[in-house]
Biotite code that builds the C-alpha atoms (Angstrom):
import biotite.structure as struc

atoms = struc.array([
    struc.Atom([0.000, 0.000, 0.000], chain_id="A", res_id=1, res_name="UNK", atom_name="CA", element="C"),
    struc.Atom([3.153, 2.533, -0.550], chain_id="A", res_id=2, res_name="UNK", atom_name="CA", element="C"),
    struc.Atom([1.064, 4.095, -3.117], chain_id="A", res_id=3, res_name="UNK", atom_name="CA", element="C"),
    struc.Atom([-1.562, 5.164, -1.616], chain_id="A", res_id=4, res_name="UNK", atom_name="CA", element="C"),
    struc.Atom([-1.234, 4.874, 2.258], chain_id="A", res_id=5, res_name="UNK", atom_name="CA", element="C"),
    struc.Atom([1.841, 3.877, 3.738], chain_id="A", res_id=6, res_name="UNK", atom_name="CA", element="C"),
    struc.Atom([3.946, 6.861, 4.213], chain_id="A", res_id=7, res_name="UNK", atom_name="CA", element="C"),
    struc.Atom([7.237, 7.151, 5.163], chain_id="A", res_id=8, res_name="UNK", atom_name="CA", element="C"),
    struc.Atom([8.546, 5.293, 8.048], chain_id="A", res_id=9, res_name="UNK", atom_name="CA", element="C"),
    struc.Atom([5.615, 2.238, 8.043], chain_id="A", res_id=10, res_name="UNK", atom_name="CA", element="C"),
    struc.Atom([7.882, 0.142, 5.958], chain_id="A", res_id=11, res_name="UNK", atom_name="CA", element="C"),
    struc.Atom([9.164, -2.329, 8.918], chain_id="A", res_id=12, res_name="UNK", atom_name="CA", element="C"),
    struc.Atom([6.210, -1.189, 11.028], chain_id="A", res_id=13, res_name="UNK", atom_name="CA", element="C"),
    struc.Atom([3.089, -2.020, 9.062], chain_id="A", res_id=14, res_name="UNK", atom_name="CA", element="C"),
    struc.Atom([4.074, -5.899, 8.194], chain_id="A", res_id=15, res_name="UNK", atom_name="CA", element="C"),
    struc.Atom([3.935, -6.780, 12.142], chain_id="A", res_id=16, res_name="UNK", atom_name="CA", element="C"),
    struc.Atom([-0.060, -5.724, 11.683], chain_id="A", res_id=17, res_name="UNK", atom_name="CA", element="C"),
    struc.Atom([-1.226, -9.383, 10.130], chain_id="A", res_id=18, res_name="UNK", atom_name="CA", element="C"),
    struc.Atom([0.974, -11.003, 13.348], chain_id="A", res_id=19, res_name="UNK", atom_name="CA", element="C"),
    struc.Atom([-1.598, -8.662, 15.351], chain_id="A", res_id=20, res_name="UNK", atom_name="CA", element="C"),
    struc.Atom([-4.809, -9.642, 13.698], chain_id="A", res_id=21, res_name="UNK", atom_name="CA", element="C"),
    struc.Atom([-3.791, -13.087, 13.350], chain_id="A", res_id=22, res_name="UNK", atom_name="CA", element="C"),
    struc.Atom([-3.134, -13.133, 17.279], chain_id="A", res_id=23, res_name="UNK", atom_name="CA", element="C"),
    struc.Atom([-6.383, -11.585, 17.940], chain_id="A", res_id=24, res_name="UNK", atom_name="CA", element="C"),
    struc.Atom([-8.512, -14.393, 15.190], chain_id="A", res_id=25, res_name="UNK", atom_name="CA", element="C"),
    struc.Atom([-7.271, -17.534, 17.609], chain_id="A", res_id=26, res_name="UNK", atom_name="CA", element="C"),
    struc.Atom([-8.348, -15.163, 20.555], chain_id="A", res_id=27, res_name="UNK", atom_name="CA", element="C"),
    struc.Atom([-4.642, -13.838, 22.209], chain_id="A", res_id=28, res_name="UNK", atom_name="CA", element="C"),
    struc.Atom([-2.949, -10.831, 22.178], chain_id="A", res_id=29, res_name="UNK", atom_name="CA", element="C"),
    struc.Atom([0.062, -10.675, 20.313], chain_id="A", res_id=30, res_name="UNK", atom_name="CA", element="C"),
    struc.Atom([3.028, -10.379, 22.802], chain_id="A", res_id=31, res_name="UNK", atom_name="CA", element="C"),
    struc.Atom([3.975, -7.735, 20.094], chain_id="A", res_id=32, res_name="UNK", atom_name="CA", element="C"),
    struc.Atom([1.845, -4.909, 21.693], chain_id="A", res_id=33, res_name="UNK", atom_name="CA", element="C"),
    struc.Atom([3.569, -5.493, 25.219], chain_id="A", res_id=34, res_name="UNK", atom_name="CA", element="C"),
    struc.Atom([6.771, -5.148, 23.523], chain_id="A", res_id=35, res_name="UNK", atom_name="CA", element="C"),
    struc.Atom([5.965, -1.969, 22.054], chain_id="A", res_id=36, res_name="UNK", atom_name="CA", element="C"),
    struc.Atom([4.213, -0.492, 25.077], chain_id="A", res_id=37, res_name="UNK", atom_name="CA", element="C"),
    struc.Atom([6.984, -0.858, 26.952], chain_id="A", res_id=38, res_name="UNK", atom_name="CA", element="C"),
    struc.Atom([9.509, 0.792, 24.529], chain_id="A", res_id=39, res_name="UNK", atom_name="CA", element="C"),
    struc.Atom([7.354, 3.552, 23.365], chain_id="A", res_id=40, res_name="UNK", atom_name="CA", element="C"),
    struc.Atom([5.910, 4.752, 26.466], chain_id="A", res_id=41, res_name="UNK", atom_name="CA", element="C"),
    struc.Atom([9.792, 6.473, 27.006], chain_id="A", res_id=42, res_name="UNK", atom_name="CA", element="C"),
    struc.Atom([9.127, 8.287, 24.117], chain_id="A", res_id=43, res_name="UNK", atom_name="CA", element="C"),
    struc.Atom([5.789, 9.387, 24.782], chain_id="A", res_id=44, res_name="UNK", atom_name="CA", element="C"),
    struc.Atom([6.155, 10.746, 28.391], chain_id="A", res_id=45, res_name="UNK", atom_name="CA", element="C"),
    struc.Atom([9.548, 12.619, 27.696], chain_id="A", res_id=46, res_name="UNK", atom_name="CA", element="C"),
    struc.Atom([8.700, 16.322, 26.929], chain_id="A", res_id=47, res_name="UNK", atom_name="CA", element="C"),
    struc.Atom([9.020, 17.362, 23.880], chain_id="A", res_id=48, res_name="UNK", atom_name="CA", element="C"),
    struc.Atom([9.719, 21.050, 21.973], chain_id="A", res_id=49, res_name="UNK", atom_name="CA", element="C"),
    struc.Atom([7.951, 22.375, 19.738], chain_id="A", res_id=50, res_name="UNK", atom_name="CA", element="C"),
    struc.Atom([9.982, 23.184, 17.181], chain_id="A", res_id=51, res_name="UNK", atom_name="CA", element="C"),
    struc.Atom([13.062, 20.940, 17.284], chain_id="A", res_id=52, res_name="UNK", atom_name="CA", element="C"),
    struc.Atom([10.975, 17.343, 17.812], chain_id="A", res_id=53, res_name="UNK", atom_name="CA", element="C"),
    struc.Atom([11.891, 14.230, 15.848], chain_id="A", res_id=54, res_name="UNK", atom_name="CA", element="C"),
    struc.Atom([9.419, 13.536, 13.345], chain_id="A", res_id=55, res_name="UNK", atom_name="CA", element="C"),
    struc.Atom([7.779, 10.119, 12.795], chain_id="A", res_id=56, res_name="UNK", atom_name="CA", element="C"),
    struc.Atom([9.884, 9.272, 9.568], chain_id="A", res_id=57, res_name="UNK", atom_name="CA", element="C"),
    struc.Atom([13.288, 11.051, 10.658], chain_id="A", res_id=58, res_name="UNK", atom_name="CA", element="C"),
    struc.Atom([12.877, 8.767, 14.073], chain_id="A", res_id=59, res_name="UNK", atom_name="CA", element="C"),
    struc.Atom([15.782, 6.692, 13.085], chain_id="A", res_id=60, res_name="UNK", atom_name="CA", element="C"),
    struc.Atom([18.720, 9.696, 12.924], chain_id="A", res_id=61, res_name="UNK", atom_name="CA", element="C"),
    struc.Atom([21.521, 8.940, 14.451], chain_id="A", res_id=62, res_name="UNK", atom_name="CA", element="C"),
    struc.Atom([21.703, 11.142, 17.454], chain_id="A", res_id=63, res_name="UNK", atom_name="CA", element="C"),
    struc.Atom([18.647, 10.179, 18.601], chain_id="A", res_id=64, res_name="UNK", atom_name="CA", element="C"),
    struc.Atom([18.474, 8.287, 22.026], chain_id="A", res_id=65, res_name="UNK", atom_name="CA", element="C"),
    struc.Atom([14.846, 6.220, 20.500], chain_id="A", res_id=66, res_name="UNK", atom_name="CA", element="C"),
    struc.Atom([16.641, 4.914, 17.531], chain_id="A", res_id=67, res_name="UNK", atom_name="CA", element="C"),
    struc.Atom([16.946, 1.316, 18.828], chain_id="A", res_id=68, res_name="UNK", atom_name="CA", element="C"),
    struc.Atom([13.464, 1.491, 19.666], chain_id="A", res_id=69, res_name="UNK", atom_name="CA", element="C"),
    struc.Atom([12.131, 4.120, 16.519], chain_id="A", res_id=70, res_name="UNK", atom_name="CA", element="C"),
    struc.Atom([10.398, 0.735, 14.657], chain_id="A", res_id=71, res_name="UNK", atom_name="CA", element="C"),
    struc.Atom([8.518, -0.142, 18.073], chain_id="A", res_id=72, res_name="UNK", atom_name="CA", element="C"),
    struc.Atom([7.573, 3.498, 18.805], chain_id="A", res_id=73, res_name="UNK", atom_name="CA", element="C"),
    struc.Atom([5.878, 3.636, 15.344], chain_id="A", res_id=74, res_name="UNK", atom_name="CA", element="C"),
    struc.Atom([4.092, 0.333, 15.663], chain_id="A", res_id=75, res_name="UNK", atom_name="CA", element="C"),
    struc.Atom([2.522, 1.569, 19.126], chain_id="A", res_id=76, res_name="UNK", atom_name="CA", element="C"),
    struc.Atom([0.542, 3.659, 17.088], chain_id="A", res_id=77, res_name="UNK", atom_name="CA", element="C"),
    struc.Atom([-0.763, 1.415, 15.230], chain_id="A", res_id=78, res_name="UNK", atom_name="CA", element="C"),
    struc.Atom([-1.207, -1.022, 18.436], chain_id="A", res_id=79, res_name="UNK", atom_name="CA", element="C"),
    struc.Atom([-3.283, 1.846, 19.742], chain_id="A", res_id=80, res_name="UNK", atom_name="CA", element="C"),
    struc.Atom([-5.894, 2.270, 16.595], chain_id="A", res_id=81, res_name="UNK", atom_name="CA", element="C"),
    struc.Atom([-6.889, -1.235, 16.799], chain_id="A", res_id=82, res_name="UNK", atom_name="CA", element="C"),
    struc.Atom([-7.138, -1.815, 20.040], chain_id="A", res_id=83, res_name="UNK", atom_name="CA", element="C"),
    struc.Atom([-9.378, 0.843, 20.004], chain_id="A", res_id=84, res_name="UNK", atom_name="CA", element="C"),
    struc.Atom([-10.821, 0.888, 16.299], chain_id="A", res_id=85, res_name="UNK", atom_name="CA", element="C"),
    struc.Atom([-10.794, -3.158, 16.184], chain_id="A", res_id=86, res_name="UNK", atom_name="CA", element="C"),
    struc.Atom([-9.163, -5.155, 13.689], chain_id="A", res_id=87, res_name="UNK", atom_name="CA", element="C"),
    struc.Atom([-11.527, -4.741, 10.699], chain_id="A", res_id=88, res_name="UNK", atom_name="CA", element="C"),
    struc.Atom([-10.182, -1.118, 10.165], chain_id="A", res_id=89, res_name="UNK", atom_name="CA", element="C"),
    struc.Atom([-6.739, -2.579, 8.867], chain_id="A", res_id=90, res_name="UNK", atom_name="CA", element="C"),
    struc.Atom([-9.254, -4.313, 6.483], chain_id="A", res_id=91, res_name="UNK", atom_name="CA", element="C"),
    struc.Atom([-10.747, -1.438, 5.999], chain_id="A", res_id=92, res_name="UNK", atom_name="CA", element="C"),
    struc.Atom([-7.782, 0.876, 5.019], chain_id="A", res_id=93, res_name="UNK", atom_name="CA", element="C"),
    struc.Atom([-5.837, -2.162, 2.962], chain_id="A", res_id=94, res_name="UNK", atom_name="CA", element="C"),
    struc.Atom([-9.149, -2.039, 0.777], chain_id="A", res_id=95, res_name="UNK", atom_name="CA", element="C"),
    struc.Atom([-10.029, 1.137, 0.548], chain_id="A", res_id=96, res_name="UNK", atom_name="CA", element="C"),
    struc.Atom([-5.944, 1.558, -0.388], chain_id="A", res_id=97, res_name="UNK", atom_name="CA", element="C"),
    struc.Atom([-6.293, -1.244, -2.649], chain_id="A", res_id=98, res_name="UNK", atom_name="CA", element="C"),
    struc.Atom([-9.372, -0.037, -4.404], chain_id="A", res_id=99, res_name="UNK", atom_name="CA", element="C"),
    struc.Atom([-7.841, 3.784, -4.932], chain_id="A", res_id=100, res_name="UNK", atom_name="CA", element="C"),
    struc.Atom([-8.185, 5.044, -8.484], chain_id="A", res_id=101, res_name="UNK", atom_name="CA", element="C"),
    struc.Atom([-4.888, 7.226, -8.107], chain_id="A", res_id=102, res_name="UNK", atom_name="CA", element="C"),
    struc.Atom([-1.422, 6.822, -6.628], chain_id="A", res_id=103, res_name="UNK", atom_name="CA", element="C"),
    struc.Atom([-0.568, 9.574, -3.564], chain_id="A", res_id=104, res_name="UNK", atom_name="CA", element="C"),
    struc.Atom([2.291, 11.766, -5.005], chain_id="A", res_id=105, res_name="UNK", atom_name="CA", element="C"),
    struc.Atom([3.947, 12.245, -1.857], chain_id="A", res_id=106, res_name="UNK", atom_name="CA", element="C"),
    struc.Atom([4.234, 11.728, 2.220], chain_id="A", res_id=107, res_name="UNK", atom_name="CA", element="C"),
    struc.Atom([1.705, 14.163, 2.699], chain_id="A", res_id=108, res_name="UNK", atom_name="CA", element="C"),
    struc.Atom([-1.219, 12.713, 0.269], chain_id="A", res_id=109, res_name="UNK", atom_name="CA", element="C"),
    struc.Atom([-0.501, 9.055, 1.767], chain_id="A", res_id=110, res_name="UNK", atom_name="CA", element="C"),
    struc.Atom([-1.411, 11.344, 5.229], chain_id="A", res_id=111, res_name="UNK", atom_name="CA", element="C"),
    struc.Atom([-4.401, 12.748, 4.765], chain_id="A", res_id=112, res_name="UNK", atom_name="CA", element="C"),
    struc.Atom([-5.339, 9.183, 2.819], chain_id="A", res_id=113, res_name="UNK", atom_name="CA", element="C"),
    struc.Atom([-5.030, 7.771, 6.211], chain_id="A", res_id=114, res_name="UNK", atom_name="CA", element="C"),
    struc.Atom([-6.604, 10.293, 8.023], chain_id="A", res_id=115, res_name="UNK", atom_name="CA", element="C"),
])
């Protein structure tokens, strides 16, 4: 879905979301979402500025103290929408993605795709 959805920075996030909805079809929770939890919530509590943050697809600059964890950090996100959402929204956007009569011409466009 890199044409029409998957912006920058998904690439090694978005594959772990079938090991997440094929946990939750034989009822568990992937172990995957603990892992994440407990690397992103580091991120998410430190303060951040408003001008000089990292953004979601620079995460993995060297420099930064999250790089290690940048891949984990970006899947909590996605952890967080279907926990909430439920699993049928990755159906959802993989088909709506799938069934898009243009191609997104840049980071932004795959954005508000998404959103």
């Amino acid at each position: 879905m890199g044409s029409t959805w998957s912006f920058a920075g998904n690439g090694e996030v978005t594959n772990n979301l079938f090991h997440f909805k094929v946990s939750r079809i034989f009822g568990h929770q992937s172990y995957k979402i603990a892992e994440v939890w407990s690397a992103a919530v580091p991120y998410i509590a430190e303060p951040k500025s408003k001008t000089g943050g990292i953004n979601w697809a620079s995460m993995d600059v060297d420099g930064n103290k999250y790089k290690s964890k940048s891949s984990d950090i970006r899947l909590m996100m996605w952890a967080q929408i279907l926990e909430r959402y439920g699993y049928d929204f990755m159906t959802y956007i993989y088909k709506r993605g799938r069934d898009a009569r243009f191609t997104s011409v840049n980071d932004q466009s795959k954005v508000d795709f998404f959103l």
